[in-house]
N, C-alpha and C positions, 0 to 999 in steps of 0.2 A: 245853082248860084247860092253860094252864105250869104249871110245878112250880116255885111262887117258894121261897127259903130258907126261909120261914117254914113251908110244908106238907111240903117236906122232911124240917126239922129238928122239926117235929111227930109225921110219920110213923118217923120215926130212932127218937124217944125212946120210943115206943108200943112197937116193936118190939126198941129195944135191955131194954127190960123184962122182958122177956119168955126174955132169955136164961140159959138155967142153968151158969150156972159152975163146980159141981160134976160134971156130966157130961156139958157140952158141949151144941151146939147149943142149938135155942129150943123152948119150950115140952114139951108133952109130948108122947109117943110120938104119929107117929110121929116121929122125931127131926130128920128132915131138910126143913128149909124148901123152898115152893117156889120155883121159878125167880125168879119176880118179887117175891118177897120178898132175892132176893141182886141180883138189879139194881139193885135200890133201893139197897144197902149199896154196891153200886159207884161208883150214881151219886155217895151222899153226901160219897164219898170224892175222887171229880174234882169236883164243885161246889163244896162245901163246904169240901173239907180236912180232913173227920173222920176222921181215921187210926184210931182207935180201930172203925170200920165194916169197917176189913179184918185188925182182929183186932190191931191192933199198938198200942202205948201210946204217947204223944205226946211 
């Protein structure tokens, strides 16, 4: 299966939800995503463009 924009940018927003702003990282303890949850954020950022994936504001 390809990973078109659309299930990307589906799986981004699930996952950018998920992130706590107040004390960093995502979800709850334990605090640190797996691996394949930051490749995803890599990819989004060479596919897409979404800078905001690698932490930085647009």
């Amino acid at each position: 299966m390809v990973l078109d924009e659309k299930i990307l940018r589906a799986a981004y927003g699930n996952f950018a939800s998920s992130f706590d702003e107040q004390f960093g990282e995502f979800g709850k303890a334990p605090k640190f995503p797996p691996s394949m949850r930051l490749q995803m954020l890599l990819r989004m950022a060479h596919r897409v463009g979404e800078t905001r994936a690698l932490g930085r504001q647009r």
